[in-house]
C-alpha positions as CSV (number, residue, x, y, z in Angstrom):
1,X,5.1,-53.8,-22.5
2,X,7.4,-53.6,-25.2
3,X,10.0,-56.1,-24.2
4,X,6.5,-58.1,-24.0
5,X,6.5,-57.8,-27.2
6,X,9.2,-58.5,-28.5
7,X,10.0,-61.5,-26.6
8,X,6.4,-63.3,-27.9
9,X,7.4,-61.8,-31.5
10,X,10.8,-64.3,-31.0
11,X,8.8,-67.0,-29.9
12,X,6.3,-67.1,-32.6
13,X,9.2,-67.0,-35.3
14,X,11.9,-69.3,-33.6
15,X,12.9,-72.7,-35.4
16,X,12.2,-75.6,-33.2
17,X,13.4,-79.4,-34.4
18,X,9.9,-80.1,-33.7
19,X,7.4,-78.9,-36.1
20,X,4.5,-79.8,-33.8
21,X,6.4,-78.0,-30.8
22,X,7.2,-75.0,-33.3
23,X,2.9,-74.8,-33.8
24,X,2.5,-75.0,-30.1
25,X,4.9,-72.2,-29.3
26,X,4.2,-70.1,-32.0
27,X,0.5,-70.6,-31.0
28,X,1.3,-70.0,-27.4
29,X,3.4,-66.4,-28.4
30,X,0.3,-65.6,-30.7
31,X,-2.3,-65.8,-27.4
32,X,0.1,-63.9,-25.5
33,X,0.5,-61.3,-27.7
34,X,-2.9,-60.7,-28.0
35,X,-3.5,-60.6,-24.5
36,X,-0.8,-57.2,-24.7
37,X,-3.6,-56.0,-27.0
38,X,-6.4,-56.6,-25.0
39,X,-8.0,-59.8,-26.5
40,X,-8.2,-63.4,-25.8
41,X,-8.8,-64.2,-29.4
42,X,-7.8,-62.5,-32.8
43,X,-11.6,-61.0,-34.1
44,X,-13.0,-63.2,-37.0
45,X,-11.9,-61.2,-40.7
46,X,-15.3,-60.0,-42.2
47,X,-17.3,-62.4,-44.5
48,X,-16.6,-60.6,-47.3
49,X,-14.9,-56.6,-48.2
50,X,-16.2,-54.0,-46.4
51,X,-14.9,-50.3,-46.3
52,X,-14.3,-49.0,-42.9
53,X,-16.2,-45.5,-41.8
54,X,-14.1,-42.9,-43.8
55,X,-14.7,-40.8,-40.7
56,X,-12.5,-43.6,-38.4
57,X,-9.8,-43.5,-41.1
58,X,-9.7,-39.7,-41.3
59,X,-9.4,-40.2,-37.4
60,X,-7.0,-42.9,-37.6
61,X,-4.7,-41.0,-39.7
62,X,-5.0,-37.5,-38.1
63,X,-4.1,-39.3,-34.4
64,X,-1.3,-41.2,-35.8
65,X,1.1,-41.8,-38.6
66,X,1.6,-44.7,-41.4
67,X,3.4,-47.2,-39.0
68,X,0.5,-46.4,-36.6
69,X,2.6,-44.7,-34.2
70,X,0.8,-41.6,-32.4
71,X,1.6,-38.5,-33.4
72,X,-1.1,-36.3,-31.6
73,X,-1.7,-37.8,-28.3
74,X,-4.0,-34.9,-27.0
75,X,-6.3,-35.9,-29.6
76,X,-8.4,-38.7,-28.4
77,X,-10.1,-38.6,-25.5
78,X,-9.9,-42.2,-23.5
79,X,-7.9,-44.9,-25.9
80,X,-10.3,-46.0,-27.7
81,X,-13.0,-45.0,-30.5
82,X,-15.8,-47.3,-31.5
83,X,-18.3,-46.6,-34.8
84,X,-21.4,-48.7,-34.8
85,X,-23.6,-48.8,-37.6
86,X,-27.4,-48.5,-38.0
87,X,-29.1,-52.3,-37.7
88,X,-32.9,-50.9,-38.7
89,X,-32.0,-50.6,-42.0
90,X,-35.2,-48.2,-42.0
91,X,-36.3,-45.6,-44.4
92,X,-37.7,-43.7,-41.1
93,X,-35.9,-41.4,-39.0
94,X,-35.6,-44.6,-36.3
95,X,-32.1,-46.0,-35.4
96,X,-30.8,-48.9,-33.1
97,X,-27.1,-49.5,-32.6
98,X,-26.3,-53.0,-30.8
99,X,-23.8,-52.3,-27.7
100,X,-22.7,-55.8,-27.4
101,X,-18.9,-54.9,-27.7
102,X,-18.6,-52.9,-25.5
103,X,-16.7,-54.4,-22.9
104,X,-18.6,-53.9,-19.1
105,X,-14.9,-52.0,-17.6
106,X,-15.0,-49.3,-20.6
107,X,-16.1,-46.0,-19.3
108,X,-17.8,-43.9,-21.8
109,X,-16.4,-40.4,-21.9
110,X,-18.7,-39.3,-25.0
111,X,-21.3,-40.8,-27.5
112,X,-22.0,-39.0,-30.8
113,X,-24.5,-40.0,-33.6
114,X,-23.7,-38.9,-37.0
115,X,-26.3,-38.4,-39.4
116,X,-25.2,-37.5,-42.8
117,X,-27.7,-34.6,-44.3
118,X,-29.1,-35.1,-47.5
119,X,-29.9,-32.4,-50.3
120,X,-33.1,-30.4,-49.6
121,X,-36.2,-31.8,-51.4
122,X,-37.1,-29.3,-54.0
123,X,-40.8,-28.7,-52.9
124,X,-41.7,-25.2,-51.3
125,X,-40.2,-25.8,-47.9
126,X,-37.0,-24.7,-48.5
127,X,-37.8,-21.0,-50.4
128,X,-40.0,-20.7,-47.1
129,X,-37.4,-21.5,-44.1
130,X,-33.8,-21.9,-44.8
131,X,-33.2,-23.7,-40.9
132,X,-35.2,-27.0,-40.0
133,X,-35.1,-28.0,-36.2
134,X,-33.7,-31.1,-35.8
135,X,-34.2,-33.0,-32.5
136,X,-32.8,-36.5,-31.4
137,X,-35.0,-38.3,-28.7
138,X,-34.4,-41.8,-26.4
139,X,-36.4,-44.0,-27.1
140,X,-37.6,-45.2,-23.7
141,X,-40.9,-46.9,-25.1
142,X,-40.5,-48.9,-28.6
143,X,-44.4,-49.1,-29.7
144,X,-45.1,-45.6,-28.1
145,X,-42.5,-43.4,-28.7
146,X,-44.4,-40.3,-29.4
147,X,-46.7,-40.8,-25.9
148,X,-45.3,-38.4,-23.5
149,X,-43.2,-40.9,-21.5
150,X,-42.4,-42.5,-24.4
151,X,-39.5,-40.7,-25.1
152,X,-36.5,-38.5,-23.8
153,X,-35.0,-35.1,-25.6
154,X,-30.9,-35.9,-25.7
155,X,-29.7,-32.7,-28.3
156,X,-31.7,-30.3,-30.6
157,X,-30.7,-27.6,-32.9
158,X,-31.3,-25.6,-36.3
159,X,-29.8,-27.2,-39.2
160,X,-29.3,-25.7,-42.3
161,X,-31.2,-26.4,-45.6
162,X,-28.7,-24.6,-47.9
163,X,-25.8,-27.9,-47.9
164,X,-25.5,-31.4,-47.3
165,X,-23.0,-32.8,-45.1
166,X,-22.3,-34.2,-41.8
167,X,-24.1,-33.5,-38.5
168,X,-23.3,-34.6,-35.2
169,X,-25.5,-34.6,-31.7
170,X,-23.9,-35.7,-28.5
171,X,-26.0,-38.4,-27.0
172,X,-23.7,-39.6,-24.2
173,X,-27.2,-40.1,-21.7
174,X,-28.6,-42.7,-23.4
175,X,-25.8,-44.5,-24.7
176,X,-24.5,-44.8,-20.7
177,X,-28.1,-46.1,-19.9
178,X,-27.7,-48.8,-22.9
179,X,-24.7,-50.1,-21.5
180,X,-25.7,-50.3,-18.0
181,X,-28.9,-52.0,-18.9
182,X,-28.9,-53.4,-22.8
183,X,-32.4,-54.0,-22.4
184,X,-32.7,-50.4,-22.3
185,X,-32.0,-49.8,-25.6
186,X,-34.6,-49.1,-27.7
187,X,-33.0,-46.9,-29.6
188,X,-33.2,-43.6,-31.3
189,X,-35.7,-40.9,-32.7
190,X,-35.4,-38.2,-34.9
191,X,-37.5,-35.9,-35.3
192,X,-37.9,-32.4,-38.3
193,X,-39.7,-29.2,-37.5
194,X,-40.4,-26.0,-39.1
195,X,-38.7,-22.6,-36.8
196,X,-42.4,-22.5,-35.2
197,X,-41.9,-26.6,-34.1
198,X,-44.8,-27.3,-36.1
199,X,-43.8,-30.8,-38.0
200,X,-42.8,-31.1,-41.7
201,X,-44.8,-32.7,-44.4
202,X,-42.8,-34.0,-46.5
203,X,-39.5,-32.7,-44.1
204,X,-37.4,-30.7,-46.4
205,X,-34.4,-32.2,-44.8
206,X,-33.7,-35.4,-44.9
207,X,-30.8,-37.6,-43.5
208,X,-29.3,-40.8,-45.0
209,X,-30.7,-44.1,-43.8
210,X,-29.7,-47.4,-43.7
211,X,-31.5,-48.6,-47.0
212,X,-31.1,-46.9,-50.3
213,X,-28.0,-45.0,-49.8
214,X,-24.1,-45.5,-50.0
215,X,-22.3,-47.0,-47.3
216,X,-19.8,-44.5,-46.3
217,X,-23.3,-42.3,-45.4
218,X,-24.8,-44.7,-43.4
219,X,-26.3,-43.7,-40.0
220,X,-23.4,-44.1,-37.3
221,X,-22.8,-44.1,-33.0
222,X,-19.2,-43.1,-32.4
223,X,-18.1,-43.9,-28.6
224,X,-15.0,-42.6,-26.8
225,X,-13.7,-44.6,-24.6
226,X,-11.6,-45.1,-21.9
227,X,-10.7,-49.5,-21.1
228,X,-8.5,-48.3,-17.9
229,X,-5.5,-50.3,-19.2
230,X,-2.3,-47.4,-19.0
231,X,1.4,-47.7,-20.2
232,X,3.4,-48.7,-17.2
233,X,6.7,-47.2,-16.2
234,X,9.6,-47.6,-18.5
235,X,10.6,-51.5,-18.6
236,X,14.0,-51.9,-17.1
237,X,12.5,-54.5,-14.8
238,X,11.9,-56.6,-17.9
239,X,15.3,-57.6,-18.3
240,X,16.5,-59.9,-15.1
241,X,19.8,-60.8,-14.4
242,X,21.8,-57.7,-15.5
243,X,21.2,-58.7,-19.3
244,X,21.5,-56.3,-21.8
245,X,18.5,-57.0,-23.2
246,X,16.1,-59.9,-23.8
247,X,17.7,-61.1,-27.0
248,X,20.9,-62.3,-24.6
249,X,18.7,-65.1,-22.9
250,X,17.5,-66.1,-26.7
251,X,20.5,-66.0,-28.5
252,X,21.6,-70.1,-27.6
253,X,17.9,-70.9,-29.0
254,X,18.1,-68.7,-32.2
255,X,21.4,-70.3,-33.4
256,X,23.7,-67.0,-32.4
257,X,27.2,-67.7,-31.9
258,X,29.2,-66.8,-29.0
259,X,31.5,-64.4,-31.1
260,X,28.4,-62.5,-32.9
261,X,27.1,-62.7,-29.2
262,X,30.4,-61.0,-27.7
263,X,30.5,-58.2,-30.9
264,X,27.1,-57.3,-29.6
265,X,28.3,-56.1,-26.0
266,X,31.3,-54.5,-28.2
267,X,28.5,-52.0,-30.0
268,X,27.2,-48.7,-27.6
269,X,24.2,-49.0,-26.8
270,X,21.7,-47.8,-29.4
271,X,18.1,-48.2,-30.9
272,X,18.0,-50.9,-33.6
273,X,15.1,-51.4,-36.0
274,X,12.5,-54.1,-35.4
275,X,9.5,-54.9,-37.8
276,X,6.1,-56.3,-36.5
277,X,4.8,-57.4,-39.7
278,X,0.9,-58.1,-39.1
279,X,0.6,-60.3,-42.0
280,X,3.2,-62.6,-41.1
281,X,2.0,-63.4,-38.1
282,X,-1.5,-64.1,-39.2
283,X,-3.4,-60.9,-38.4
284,X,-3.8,-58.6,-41.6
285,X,-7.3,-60.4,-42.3
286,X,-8.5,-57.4,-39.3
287,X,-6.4,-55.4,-38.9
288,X,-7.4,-52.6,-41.1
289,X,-4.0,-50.2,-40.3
290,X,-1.3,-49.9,-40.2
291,X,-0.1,-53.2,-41.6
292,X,2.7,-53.3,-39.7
293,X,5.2,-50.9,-37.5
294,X,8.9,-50.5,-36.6
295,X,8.8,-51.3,-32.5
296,X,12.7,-50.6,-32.4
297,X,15.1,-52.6,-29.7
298,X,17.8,-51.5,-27.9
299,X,21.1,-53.1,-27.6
300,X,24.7,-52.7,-26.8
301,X,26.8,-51.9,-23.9
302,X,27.1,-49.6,-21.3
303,X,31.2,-49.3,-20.8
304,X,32.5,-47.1,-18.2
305,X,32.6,-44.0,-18.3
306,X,29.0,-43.3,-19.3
307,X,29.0,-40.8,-21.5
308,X,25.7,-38.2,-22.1
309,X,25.2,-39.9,-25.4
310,X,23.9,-42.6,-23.4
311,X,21.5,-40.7,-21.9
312,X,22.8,-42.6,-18.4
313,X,20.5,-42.0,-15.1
314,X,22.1,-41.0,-12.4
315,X,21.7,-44.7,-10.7
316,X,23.6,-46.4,-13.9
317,X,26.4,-43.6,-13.6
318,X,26.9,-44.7,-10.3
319,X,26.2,-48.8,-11.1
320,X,29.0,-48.2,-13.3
321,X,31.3,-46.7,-11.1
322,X,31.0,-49.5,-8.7
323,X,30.9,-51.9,-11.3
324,X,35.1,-50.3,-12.9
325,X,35.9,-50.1,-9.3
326,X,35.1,-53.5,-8.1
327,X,33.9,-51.7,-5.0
328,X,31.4,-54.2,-4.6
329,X,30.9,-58.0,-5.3
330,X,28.2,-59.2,-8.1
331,X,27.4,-55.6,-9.0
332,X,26.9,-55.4,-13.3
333,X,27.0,-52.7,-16.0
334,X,24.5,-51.2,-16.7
335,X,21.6,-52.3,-19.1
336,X,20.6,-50.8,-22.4
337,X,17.1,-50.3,-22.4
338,X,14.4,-48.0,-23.4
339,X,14.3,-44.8,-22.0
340,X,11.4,-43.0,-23.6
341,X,8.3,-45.2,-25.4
342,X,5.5,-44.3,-27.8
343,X,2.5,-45.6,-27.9
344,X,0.8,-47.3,-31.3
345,X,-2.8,-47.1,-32.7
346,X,-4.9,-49.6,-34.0
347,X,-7.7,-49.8,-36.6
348,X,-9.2,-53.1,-36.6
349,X,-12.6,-54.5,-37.4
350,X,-14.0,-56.6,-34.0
351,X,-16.0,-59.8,-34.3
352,X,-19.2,-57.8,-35.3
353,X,-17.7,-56.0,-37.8
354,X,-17.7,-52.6,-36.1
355,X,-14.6,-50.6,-36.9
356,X,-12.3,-49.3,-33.5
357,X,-9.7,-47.2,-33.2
358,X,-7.7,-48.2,-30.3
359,X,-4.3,-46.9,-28.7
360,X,-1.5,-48.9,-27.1
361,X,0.4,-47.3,-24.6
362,X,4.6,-47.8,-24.4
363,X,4.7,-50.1,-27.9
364,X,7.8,-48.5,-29.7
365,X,11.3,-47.3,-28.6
366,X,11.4,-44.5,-28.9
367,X,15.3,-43.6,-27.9
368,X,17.8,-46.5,-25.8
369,X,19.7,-45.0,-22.1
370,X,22.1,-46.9,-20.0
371,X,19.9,-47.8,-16.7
């Protein structure tokens, strides 16, 4: 994947004669490179500022660091977190999330709604109980959802009334139902009782809605996901021929000379930086972080004898034996390529507006071998 990338990173920025035939390649390098991240077209920027979930950019930094490269890959489960926002917009404990996203190959692996707690209400309730039960129900019938088919118990527990803060409830069930059948979803009820069940009135605890309160404490569904697209093996296969790398079958196009060309093969091979910059090519209107990363390319040559500071496999020590030797006809060097790849994170708003985390497998280089 990453001499993907770099190839349609060349193409996008290469000077053509033509300015209409620089457009259509640059457009062309543009649609391929989004289809390495999963899209057919970049998401639409939001109409106007919005501030992601804090919790997704507390995630975001705690999986990976500023260039977006992962740093804690046992952290996520699946590659890829989604946040959804409340669309009631209601001062009652009701709550709808719209699916629509959700592509219909993601396997949900877990579904959380996050309600943020507000301060108790100062009325007697609290000196009399310091726990409320808090349950979260399925809505399985909108205009009846206290009948007793109307609903479906997902998670309940005691919550205290001494703090405010976060609270989560696991409601994978439903959320699997939703997007097997969207017309299923009729969203979400939760309910306040006393220790003895009996109901609240007023409820001393009271959760942030949609209305009235600031957005970072908005009702939220967070998804973990898994889209079934992996990192393949390493990419030696991506550079035909016996080429050192891609930039060899470039280099006529980009205006390299033949001597810069021939000083290139002269250099060992090595790891050489490589900025994606997400603004220049048009994508910083959603891409929330990082704003750009260092992929890294490798280049150089392989001369014989391969020493272990070219990390050589056991193939390229013999390719290059062959190749001094002349023991056999048409038989190259070895090629300097990736030996070891990370993988990249992306925060992004999508063409709702809902915030996802997503990871990229085998995006950076992460050290260069002679293969």
């Amino acid at each position: 994947m990453l001499g993907t990338v770099l190839l349609l990173l060349a193409l996008a920025r290469m000077a053509c004669p033509s300015p209409a035939s620089v457009a259509s390649r640059r457009a062309e390098a543009l649609k391929k490179l989004l289809e390495v991240f999963g899209m057919e077209d970049p998401p639409a920027p939001p109409t106007h500022f919005k501030q992601p979930p804090q919790y997704m950019v507390d995630l975001f930094n705690t999986v990976a660091n500023a260039d977006g490269v992962t740093k804690n890959p046992d952290i996520l489960e699946g590659n890829t977190v989604r946040s959804f926002l409340d669309k009631t917009h209601s001062e009652e404990m009701r709550f709808l999330f719209v699916l629509s996203s959700v592509a219909k190959n993601e396997k949900i692996l877990t579904a959380e709604l996050h309600l943020f707690r507000l301060w108790p209400r100062l009325t007697d309730g609290p000196k009399r109980h310091h726990f409320c039960q808090v349950s979260v129900y399925q809505v399985l019938e909108k205009d009846k959802p206290d009948t007793p088919g109307g609903k479906k118990l997902l998670a309940a527990r005691l919550v205290s009334l001494q703090t405010s803060g976060w609270e989560v409830f696991a409601i994978t069930p439903a959320v699997r139902d939703w997007t097997e059948d969207e017309s299923s979803n009729q969203g979400l009820l939760v309910t306040v009782q006393g220790p003895g069940k009996s109901p609240l009135d007023p409820p001393p605890l009271q959760f942030a809605s949609g209305r009235g309160h600031h957005e970072s404490k908005k009702p939220m569904l967070v998804l973990f996901t898994d889209d079934g697209r992996r990192g393949a093996s390493l990419p030696t296969a991506a550079f035909p021929g016996g080429s050192h790398n891609w930039h060899d079958s470039l280099m006529p196009e980009l205006g390299r000379s033949r001597s810069t060309r021939s000083l290139d093969r002269l250099q060992p091979c090595q790891r050489h930086p490589l900025s994606v910059d997400f603004e220049e090519i048009g994508w910083s209107g959603w891409i929330i972080s990082p704003r750009g990363y260092n992929a890294f390319h490798c280049k150089g040559s392989c001369p014989f004898p391969l020493g272990e500071n070219m990390r050589p496999t056991n193939h390229a020590t013999v390719q290059s034996i062959i190749n001094a030797l002349k023991l056999s006809e048409g038989v190259s060097t070895p090629c300097c390529v990736p030996d070891k790849l990370f993988s990249i994170n992306l925060l992004y708003f999508d063409d709702d507006e809902n915030v996802v985390l997503k990871q990229y497998d085998d995006m950076v280089a992460a050290s260069c071998g002679c293969h």
